[in-house]
Steps between C-alpha positions, in 0.01 A plus 500: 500500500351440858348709731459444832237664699525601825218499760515777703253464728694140632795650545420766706286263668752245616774785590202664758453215726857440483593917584203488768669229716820626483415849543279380789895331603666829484348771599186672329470705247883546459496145441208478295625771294830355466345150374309664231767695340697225505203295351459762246913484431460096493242502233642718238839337553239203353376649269830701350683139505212369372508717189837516437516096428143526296743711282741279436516275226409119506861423435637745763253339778605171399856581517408587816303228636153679481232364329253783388195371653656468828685834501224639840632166676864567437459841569328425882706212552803774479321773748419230710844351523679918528283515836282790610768689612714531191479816264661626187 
């Protein structure tokens, strides 16, 4: 079985500069706040998805469509496609 690894540090990397123009868009630290809770919520929605396929068979994710090695692709593909926005 696969793992894949995570880098931390480029996550939270990319979601800063994007949470520090928007939060410079609405309104201080409110804003800023805001954007990095929701960063937070953004990244273990990742990372839950993420682990939940990694799970799954070969056979299930091929049933599915999902080839193992591309699983993290798949998975941002999907958050990217729900919108920023959208919760569960």
């Amino acid at each position: 079985m696969t793992t894949n690894t995570i880098p931390m540090g480029a996550e939270f990397q990319a979601e800063d500069a994007r949470i520090r123009s928007h939060a410079a868009a609405k309104g201080g630290w409110w804003g800023l706040l805001k954007g990095r809770l929701e960063a937070v919520a953004r990244i273990r929605q990742r990372r839950r998805a993420i682990n939940q396929l990694s799970r799954m068979s070969d056979e299930a994710l091929l049933d599915i469509g999902v080839p193992r090695d591309r699983i993290p692709e798949v998975v941002d593909g999907l958050i990217a496609r729900e919108g920023p926005g959208a919760r569960r």
